[in-house]
mmJSON file of the N, C-alpha and C atoms, coordinates in Angstrom:
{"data_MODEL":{"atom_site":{
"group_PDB":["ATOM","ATOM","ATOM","ATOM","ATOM","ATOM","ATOM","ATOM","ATOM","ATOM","ATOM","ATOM","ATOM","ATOM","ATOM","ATOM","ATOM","ATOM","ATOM","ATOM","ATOM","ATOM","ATOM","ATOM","ATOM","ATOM","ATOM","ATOM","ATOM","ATOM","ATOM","ATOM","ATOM","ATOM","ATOM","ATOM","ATOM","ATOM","ATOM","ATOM","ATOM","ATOM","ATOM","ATOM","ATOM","ATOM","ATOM","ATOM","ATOM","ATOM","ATOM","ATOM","ATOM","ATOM","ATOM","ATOM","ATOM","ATOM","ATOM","ATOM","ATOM","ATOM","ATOM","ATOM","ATOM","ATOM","ATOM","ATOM","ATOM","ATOM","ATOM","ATOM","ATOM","ATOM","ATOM","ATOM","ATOM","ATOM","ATOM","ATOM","ATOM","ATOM","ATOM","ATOM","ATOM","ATOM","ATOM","ATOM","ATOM","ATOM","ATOM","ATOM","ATOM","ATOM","ATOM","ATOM","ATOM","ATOM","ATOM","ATOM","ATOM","ATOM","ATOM","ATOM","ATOM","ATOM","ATOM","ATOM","ATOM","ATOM","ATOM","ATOM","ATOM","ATOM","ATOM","ATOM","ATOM","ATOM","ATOM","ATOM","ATOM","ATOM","ATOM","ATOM","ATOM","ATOM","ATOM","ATOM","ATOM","ATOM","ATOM","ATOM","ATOM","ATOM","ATOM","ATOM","ATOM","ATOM","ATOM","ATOM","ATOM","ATOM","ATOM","ATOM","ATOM","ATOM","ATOM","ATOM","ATOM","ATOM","ATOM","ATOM","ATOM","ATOM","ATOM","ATOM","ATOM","ATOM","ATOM","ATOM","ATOM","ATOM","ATOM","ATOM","ATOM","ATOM","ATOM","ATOM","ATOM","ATOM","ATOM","ATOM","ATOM","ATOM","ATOM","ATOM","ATOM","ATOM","ATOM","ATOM","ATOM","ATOM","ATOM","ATOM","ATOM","ATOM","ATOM","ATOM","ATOM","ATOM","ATOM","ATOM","ATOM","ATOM","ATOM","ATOM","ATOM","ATOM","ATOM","ATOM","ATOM","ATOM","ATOM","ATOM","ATOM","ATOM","ATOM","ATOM","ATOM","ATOM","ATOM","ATOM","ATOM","ATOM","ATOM","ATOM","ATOM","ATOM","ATOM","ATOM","ATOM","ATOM","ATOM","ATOM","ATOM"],
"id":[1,2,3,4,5,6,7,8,9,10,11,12,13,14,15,16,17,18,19,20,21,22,23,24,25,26,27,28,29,30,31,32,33,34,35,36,37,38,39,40,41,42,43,44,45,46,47,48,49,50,51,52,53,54,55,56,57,58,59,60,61,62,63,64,65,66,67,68,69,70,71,72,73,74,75,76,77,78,79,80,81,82,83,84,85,86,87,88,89,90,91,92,93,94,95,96,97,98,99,100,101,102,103,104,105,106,107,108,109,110,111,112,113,114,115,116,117,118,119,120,121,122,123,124,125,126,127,128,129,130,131,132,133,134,135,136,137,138,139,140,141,142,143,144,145,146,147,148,149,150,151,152,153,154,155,156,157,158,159,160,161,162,163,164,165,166,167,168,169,170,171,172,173,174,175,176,177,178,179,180,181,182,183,184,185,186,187,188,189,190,191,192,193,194,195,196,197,198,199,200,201,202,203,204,205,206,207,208,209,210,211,212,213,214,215,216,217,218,219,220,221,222,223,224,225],
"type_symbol":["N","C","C","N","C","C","N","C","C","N","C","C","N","C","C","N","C","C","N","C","C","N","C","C","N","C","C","N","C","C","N","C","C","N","C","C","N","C","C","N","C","C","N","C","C","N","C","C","N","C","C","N","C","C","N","C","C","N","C","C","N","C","C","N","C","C","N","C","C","N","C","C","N","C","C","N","C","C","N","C","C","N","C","C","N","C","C","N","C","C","N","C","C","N","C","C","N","C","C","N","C","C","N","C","C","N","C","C","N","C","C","N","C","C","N","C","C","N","C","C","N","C","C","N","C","C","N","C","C","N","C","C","N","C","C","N","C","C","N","C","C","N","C","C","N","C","C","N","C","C","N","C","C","N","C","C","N","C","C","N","C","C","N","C","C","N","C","C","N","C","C","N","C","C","N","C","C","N","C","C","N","C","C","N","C","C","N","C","C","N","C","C","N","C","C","N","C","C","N","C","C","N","C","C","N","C","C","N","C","C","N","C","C","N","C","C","N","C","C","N","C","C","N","C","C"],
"label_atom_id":["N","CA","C","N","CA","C","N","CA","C","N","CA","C","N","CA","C","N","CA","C","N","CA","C","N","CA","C","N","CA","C","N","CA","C","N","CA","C","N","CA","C","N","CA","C","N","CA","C","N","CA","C","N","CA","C","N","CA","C","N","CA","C","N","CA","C","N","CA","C","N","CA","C","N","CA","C","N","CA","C","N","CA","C","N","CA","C","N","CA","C","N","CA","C","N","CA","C","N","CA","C","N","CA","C","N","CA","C","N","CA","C","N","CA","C","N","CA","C","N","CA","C","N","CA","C","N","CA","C","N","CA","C","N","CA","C","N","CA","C","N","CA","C","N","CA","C","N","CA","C","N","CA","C","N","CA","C","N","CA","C","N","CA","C","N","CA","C","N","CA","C","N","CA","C","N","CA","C","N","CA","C","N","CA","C","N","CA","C","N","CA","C","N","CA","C","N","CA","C","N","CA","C","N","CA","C","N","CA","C","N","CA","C","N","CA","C","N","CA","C","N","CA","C","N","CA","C","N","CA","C","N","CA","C","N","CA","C","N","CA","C","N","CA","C","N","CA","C","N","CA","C","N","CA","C","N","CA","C","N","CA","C"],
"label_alt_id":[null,null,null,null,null,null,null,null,null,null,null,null,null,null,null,null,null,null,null,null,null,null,null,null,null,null,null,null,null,null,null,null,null,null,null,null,null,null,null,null,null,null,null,null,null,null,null,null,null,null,null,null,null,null,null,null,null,null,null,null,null,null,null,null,null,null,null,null,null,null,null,null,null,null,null,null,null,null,null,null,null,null,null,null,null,null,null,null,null,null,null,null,null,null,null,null,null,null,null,null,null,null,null,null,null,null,null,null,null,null,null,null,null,null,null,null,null,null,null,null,null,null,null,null,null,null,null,null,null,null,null,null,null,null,null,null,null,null,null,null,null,null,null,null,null,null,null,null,null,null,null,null,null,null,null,null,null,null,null,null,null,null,null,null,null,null,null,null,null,null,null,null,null,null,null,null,null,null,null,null,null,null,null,null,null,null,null,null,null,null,null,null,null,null,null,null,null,null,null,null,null,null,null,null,null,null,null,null,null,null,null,null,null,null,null,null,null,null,null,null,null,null,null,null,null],
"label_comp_id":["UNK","UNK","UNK","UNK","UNK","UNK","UNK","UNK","UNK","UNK","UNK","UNK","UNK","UNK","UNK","UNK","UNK","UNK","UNK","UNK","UNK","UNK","UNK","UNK","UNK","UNK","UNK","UNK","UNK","UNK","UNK","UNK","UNK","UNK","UNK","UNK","UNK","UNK","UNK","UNK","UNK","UNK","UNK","UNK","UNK","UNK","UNK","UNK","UNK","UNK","UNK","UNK","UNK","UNK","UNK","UNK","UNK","UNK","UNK","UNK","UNK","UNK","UNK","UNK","UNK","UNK","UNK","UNK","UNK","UNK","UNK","UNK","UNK","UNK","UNK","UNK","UNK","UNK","UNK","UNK","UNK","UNK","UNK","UNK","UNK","UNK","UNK","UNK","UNK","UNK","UNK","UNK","UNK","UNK","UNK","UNK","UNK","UNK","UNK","UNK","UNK","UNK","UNK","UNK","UNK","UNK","UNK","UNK","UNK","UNK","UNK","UNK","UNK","UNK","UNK","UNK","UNK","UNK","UNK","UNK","UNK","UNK","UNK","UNK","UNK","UNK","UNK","UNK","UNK","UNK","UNK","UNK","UNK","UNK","UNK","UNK","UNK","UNK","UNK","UNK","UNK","UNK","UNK","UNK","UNK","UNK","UNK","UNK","UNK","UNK","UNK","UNK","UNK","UNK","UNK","UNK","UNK","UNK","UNK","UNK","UNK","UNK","UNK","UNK","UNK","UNK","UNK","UNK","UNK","UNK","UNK","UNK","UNK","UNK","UNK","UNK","UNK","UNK","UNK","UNK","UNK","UNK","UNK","UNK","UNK","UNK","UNK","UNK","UNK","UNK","UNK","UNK","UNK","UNK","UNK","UNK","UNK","UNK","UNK","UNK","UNK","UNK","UNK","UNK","UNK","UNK","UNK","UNK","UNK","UNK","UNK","UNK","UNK","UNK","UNK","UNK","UNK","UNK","UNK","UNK","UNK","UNK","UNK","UNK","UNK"],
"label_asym_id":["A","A","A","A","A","A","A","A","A","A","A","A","A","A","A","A","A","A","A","A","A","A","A","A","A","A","A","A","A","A","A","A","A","A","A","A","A","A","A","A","A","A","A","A","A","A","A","A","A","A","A","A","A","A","A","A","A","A","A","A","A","A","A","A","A","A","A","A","A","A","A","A","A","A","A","A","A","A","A","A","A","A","A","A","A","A","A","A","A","A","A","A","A","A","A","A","A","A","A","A","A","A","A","A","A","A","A","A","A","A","A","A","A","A","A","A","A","A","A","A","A","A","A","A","A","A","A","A","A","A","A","A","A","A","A","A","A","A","A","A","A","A","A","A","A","A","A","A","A","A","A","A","A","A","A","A","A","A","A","A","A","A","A","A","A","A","A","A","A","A","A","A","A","A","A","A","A","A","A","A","A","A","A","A","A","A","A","A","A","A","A","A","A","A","A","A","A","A","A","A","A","A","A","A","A","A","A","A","A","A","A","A","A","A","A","A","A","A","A","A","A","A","A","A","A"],
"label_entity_id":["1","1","1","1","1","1","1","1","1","1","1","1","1","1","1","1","1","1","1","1","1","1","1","1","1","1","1","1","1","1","1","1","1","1","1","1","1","1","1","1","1","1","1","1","1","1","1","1","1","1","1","1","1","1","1","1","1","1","1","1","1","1","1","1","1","1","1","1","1","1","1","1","1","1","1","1","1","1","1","1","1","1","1","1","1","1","1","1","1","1","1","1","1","1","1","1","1","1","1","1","1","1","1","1","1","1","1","1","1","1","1","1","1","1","1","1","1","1","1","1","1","1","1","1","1","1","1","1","1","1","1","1","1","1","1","1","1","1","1","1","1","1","1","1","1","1","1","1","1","1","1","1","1","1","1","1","1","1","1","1","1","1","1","1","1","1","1","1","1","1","1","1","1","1","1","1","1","1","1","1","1","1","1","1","1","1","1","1","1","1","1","1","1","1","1","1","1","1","1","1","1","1","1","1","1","1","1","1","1","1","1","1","1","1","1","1","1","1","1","1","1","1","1","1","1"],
"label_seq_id":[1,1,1,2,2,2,3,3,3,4,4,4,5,5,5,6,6,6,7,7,7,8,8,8,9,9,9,10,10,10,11,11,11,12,12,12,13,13,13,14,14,14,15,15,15,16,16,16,17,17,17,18,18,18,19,19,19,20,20,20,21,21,21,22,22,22,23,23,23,24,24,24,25,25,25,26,26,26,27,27,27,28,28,28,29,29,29,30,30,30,31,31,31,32,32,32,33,33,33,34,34,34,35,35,35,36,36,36,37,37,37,38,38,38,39,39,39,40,40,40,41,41,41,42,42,42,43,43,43,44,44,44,45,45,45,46,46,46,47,47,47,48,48,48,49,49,49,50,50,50,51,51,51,52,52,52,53,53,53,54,54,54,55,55,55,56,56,56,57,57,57,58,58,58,59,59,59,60,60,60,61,61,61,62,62,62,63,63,63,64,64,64,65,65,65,66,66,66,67,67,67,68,68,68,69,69,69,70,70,70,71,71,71,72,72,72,73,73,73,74,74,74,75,75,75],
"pdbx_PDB_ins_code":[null,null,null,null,null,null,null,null,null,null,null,null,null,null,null,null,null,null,null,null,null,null,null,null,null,null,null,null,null,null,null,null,null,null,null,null,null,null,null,null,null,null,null,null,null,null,null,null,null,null,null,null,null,null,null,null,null,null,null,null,null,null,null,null,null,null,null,null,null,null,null,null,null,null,null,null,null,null,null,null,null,null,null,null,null,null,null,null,null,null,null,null,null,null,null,null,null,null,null,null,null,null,null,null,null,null,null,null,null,null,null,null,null,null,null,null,null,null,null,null,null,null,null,null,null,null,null,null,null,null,null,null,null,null,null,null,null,null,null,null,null,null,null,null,null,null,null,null,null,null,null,null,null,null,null,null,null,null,null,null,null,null,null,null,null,null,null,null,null,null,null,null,null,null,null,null,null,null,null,null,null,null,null,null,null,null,null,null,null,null,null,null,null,null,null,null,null,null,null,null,null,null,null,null,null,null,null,null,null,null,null,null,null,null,null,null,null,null,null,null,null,null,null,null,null],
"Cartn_x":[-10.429,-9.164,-8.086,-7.273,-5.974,-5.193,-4.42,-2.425,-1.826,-1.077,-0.361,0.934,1.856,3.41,4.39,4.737,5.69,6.553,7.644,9.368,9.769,10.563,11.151,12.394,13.051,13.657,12.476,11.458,11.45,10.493,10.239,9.911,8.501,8.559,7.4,7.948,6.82,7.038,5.497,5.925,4.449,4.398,2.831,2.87,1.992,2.744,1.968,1.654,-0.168,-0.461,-0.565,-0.35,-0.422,-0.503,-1.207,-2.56,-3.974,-4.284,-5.854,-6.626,-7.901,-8.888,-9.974,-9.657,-10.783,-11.456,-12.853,-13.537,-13.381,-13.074,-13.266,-14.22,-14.303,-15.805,-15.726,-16.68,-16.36,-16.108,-15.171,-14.393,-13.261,-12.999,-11.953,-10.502,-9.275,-8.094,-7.857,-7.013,-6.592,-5.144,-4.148,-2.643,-2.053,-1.57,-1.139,0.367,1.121,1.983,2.225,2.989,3.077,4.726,4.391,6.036,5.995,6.936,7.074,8.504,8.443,9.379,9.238,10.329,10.734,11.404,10.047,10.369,9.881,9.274,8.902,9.98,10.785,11.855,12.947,13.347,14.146,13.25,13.669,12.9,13.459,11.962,12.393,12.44,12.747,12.818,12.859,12.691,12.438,11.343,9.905,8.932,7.928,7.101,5.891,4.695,4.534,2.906,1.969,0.861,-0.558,-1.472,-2.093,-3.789,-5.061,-5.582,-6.949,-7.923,-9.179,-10.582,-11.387,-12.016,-13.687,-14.745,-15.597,-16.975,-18.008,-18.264,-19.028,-20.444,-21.383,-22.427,-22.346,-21.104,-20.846,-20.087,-19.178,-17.991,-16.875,-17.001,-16.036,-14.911,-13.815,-12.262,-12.034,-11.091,-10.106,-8.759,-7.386,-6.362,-5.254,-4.353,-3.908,-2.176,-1.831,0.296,0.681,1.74,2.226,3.291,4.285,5.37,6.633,7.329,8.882,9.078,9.415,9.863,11.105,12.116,13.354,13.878,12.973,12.915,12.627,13.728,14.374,12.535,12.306,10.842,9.72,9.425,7.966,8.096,6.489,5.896,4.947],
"Cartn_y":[-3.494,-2.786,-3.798,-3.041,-4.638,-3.549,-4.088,-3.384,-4.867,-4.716,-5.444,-4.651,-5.594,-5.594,-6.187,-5.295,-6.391,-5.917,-7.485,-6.996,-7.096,-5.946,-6.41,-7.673,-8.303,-9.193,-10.392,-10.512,-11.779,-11.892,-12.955,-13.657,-12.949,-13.327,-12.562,-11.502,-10.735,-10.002,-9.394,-9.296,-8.914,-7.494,-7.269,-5.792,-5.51,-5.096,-4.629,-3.179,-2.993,-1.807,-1.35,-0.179,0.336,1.856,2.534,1.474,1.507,0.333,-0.503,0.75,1.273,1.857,1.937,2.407,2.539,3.219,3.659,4.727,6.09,6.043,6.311,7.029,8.111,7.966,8.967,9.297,9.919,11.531,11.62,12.79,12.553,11.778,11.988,11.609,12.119,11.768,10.672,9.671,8.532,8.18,8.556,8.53,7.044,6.665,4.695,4.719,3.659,3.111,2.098,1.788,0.592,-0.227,-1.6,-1.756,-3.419,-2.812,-4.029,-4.301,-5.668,-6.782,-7.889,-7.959,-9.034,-10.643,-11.631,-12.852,-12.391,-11.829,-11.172,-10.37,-10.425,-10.314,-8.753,-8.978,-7.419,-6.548,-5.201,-4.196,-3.51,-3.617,-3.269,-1.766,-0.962,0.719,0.312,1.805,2.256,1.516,1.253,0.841,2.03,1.747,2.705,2.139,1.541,0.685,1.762,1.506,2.116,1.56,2.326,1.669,2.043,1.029,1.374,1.025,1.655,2.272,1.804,0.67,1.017,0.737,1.082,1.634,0.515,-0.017,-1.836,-1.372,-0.329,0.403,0.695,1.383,2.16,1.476,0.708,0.241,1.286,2.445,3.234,3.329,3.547,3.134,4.356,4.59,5.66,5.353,5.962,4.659,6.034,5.918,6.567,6.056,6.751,6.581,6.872,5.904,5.829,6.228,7.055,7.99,7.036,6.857,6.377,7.335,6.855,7.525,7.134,7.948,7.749,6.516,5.682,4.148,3.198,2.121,1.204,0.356,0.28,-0.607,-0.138,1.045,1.691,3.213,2.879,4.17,4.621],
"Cartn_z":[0.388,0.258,-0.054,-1.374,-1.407,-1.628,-1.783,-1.835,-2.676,-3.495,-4.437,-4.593,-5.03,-4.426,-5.647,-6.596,-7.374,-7.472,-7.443,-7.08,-8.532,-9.138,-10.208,-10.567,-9.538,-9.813,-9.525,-9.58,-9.332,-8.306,-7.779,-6.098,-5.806,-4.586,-4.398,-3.336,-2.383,-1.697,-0.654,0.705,1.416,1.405,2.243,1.921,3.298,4.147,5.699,5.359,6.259,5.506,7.922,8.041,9.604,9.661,10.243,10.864,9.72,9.596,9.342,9.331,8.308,8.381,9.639,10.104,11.135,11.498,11.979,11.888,10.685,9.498,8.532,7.983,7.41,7.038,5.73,4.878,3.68,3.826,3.117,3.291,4.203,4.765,5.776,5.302,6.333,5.479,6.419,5.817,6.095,5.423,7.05,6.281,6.911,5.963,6.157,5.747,6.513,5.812,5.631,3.94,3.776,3.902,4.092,4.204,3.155,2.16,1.531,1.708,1.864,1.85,0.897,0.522,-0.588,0.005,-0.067,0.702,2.07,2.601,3.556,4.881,4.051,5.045,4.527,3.213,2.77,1.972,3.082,2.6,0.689,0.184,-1.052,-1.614,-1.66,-2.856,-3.923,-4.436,-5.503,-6.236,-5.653,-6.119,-6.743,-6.744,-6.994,-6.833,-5.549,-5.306,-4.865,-5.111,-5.075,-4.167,-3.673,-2.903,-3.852,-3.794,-4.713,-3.956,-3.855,-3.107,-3.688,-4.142,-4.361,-3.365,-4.031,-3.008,-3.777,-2.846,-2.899,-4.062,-3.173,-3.826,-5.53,-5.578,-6.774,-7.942,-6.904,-8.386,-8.621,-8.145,-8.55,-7.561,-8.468,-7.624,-7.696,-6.582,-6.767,-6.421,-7.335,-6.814,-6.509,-5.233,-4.293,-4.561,-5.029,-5.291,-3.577,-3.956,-2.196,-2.511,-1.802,-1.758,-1.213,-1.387,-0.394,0.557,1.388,3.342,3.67,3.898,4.312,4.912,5.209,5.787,4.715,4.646,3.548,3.596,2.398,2.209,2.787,3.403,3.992,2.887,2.227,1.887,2.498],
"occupancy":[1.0,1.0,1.0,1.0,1.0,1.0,1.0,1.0,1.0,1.0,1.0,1.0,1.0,1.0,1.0,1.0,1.0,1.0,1.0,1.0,1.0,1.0,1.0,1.0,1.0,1.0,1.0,1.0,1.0,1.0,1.0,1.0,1.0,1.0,1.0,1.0,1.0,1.0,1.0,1.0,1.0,1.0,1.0,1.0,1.0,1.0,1.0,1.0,1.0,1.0,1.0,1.0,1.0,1.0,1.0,1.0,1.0,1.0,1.0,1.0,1.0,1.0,1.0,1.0,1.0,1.0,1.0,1.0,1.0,1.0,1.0,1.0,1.0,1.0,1.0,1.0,1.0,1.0,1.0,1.0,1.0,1.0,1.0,1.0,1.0,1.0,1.0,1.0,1.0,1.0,1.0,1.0,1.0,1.0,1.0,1.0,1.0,1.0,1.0,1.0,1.0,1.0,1.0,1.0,1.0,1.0,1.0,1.0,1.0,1.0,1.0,1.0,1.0,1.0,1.0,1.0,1.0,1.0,1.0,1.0,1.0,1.0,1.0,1.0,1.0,1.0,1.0,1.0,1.0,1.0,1.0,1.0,1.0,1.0,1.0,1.0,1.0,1.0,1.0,1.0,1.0,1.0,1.0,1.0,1.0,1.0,1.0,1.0,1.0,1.0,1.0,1.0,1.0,1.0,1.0,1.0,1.0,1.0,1.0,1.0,1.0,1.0,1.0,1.0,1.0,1.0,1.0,1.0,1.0,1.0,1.0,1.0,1.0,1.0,1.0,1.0,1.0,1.0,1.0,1.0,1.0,1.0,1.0,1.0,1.0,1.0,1.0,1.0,1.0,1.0,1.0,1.0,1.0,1.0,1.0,1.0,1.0,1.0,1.0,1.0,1.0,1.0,1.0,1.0,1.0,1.0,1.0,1.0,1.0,1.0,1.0,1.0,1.0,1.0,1.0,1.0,1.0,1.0,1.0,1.0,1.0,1.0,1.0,1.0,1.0],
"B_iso_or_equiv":[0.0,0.0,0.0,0.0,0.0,0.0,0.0,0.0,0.0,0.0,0.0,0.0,0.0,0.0,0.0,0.0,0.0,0.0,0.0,0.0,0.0,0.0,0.0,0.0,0.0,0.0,0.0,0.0,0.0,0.0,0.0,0.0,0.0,0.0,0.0,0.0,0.0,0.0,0.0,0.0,0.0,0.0,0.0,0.0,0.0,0.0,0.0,0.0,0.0,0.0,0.0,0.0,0.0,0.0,0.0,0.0,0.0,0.0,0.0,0.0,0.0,0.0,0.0,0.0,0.0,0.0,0.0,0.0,0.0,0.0,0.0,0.0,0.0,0.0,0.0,0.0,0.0,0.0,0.0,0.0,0.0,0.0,0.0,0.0,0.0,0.0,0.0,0.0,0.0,0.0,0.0,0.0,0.0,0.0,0.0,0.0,0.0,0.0,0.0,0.0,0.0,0.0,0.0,0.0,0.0,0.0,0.0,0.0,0.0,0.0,0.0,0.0,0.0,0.0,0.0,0.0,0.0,0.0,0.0,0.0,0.0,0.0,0.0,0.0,0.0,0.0,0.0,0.0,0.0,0.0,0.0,0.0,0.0,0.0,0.0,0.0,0.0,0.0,0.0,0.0,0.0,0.0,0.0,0.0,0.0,0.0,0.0,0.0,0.0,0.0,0.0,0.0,0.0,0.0,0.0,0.0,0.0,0.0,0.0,0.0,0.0,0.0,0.0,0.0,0.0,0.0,0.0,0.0,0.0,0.0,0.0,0.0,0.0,0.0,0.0,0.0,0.0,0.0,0.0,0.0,0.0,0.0,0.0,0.0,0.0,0.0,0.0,0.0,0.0,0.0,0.0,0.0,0.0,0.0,0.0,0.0,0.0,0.0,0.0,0.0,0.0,0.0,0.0,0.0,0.0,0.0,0.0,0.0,0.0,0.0,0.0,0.0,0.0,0.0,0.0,0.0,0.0,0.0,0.0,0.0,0.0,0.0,0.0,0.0,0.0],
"pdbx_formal_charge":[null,null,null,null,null,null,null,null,null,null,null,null,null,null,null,null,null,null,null,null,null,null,null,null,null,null,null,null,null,null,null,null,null,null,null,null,null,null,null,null,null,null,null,null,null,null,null,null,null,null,null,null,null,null,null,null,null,null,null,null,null,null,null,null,null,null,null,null,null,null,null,null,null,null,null,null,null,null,null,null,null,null,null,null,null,null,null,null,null,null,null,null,null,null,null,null,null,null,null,null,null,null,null,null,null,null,null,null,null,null,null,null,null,null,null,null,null,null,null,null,null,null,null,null,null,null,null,null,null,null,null,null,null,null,null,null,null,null,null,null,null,null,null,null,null,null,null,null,null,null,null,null,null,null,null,null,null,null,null,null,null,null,null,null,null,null,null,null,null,null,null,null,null,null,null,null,null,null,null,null,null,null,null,null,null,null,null,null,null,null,null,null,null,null,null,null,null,null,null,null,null,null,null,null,null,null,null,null,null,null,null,null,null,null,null,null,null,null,null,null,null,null,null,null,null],
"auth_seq_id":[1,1,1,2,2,2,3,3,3,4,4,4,5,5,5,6,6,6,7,7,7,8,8,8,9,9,9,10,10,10,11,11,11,12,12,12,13,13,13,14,14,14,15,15,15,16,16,16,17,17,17,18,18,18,19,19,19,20,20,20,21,21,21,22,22,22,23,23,23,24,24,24,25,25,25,26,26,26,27,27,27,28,28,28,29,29,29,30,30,30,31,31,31,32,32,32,33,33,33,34,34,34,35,35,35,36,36,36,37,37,37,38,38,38,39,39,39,40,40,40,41,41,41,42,42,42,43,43,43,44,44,44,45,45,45,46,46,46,47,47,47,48,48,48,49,49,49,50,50,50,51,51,51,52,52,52,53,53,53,54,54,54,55,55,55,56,56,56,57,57,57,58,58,58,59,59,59,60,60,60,61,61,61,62,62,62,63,63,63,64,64,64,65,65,65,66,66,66,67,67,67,68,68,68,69,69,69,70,70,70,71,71,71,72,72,72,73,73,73,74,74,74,75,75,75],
"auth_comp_id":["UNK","UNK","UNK","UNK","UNK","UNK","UNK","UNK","UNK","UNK","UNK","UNK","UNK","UNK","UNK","UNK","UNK","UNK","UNK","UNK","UNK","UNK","UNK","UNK","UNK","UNK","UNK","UNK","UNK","UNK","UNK","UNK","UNK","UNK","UNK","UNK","UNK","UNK","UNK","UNK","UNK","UNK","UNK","UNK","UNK","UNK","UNK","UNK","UNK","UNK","UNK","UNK","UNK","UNK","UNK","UNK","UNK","UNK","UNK","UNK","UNK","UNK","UNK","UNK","UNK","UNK","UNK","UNK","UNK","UNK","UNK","UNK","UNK","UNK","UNK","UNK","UNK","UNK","UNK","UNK","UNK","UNK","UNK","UNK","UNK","UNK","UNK","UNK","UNK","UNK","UNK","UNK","UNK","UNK","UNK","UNK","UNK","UNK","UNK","UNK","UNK","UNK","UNK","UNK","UNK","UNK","UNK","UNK","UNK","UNK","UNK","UNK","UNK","UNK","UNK","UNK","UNK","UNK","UNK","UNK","UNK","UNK","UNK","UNK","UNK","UNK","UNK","UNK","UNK","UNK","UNK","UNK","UNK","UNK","UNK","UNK","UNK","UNK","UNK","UNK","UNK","UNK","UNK","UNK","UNK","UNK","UNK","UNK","UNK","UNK","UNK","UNK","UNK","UNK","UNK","UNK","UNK","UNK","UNK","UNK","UNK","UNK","UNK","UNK","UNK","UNK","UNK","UNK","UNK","UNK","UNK","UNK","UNK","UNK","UNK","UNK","UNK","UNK","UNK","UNK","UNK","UNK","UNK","UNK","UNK","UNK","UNK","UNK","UNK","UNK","UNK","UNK","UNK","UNK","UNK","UNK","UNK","UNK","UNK","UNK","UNK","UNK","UNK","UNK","UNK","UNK","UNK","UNK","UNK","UNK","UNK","UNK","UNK","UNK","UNK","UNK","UNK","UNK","UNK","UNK","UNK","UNK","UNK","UNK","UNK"],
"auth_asym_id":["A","A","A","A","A","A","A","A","A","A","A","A","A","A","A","A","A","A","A","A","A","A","A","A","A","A","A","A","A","A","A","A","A","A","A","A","A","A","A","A","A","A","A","A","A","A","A","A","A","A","A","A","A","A","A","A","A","A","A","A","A","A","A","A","A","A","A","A","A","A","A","A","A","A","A","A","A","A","A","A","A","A","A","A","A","A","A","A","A","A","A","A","A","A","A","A","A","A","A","A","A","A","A","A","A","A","A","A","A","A","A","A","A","A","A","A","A","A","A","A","A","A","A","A","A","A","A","A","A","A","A","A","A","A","A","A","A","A","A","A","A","A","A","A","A","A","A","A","A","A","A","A","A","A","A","A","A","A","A","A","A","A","A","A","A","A","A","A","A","A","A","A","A","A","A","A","A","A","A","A","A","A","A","A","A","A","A","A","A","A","A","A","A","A","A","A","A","A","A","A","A","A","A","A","A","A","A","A","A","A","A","A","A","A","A","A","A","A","A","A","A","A","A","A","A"],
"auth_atom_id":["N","CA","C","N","CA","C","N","CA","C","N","CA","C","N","CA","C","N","CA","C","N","CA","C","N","CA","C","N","CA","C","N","CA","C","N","CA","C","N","CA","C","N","CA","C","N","CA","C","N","CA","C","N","CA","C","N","CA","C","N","CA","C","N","CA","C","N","CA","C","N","CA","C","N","CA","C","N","CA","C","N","CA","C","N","CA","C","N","CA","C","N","CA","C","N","CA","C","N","CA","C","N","CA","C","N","CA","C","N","CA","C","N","CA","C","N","CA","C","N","CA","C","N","CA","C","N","CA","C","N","CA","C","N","CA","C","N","CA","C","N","CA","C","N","CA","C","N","CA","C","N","CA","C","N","CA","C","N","CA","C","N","CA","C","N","CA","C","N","CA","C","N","CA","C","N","CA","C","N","CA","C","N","CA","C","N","CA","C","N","CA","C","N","CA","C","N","CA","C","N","CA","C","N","CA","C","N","CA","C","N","CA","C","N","CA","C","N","CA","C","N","CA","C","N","CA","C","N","CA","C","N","CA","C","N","CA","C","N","CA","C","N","CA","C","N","CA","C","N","CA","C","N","CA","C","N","CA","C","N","CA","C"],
"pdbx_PDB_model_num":[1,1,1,1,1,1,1,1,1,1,1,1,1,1,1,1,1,1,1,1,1,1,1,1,1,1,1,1,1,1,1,1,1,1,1,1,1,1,1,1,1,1,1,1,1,1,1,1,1,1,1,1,1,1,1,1,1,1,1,1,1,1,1,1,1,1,1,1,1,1,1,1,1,1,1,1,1,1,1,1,1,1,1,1,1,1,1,1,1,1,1,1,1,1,1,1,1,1,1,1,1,1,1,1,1,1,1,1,1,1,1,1,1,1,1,1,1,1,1,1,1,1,1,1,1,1,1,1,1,1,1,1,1,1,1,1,1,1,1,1,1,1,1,1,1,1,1,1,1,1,1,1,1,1,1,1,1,1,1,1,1,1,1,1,1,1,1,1,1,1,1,1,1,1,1,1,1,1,1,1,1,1,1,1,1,1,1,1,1,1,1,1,1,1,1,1,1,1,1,1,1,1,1,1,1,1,1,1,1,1,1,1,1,1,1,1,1,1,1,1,1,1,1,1,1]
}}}
């Protein structure tokens, strides 16, 4: 599982994913949030980052749009 993070000005930026996959299993829903920060520290909007899925066996991805949440830098 990765999460990738790009700031349009520039720099870099982290990407905390909560809570972690756990007990999981196929078919199931799995609701996460992410919080990006720019320099690890200011929360960034108006992004449009994604989670992408593949399955080790198969190779096949499936890639998941993350929404903005009324909270500055968490989708």
């Amino acid at each position: 599982l990765a999460a990738t993070a790009t700031a349009s000005a520039g720099g870099w930026a982290t990407v905390g994913m909560h809570p972690l996959p756990t007990d999981v299993g196929p078919g199931d829903t799995w609701n996460t949030e992410l919080t990006i920060l720019q320099h690890g520290e200011t929360p960034l909007t108006g992004l449009s980052p994604t989670i992408a899925i593949t399955l080790d066996d198969t190779g096949r991805t499936e890639t998941f749009a993350a929404t903005e949440t009324d909270k500055p830098g968490v989708y």
